[in-house]
C-alpha positions in Angstrom: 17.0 14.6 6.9 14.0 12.0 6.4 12.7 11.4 2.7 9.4 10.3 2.1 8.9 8.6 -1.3 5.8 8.5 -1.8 2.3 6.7 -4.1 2.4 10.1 -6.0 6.3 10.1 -6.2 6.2 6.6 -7.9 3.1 7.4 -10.0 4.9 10.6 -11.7 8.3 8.5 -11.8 10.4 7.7 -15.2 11.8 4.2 -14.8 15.4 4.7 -16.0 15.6 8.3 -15.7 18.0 9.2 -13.1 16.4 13.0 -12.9 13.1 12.1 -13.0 12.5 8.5 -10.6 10.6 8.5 -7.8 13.5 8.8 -5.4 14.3 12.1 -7.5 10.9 13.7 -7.3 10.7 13.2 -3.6 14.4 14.9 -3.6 13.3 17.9 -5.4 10.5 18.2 -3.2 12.4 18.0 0.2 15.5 20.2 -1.1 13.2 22.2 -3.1 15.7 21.9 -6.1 15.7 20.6 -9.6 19.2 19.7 -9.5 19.4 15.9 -8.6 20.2 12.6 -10.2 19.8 9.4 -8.2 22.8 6.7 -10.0 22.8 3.0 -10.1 25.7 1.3 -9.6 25.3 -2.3 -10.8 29.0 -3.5 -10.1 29.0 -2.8 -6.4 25.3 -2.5 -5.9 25.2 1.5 -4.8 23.3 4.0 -4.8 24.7 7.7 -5.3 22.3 10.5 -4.9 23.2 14.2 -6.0 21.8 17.0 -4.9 22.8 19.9 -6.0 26.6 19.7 -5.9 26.8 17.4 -3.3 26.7 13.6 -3.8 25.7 11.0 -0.8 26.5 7.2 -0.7 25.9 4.0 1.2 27.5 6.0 4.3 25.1 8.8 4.6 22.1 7.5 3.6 20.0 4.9 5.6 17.8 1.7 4.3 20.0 1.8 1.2 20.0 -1.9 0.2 16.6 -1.3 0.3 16.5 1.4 -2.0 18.4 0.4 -4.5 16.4 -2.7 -4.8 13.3 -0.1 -5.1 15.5 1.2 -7.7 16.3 -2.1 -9.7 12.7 -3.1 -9.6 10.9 0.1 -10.3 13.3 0.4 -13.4 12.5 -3.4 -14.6 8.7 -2.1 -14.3 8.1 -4.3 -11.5 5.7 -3.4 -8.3 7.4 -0.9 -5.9 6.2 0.6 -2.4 6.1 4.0 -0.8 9.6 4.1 1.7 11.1 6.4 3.5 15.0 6.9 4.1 17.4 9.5 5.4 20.4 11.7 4.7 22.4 12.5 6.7 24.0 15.6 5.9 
């Protein structure tokens, strides 16, 4: 499934808030759910998303270097891009 994160996602975005980033308002508008939290793991440098009461890693999600670095910047309150990924499920 393709996410699209987009200007508006990032605009209404919490830095620090795993419920409410922009990765997590473009998840709750794709899976039309408000159950998902997008965790930031700094030891191995992952990101876990969980939606609903499933959770997907590294291995089901593409670009996710990318995103966690999305993650780590937009959290540090530094300039961040619209990006697309995907699930797979």
């Amino acid at each position: 499934m393709k996410i699209n994160v987009t200007k508006k996602d990032i605009r209404n975005g919490q830095p620090q808030n795993i419920k409410c980033c922009p990765i997590a308002l473009a998840l709750r508008r794709t899976f039309k759910t408000d159950m998902v939290e997008v965790k930031k793991n700094d030891e191995n440098n992952e990101i876990i998303l969980q939606i609903d009461d499933n959770e997907y890693d590294k291995d089901y999600v593409s670009n996710h270097n990318d995103m966690f670095y999305f993650v780590d910047n937009y959290d540090d309150g530094g300039q961040v891009e619209p990006f697309t990924f995907k699930i797979n499920l």
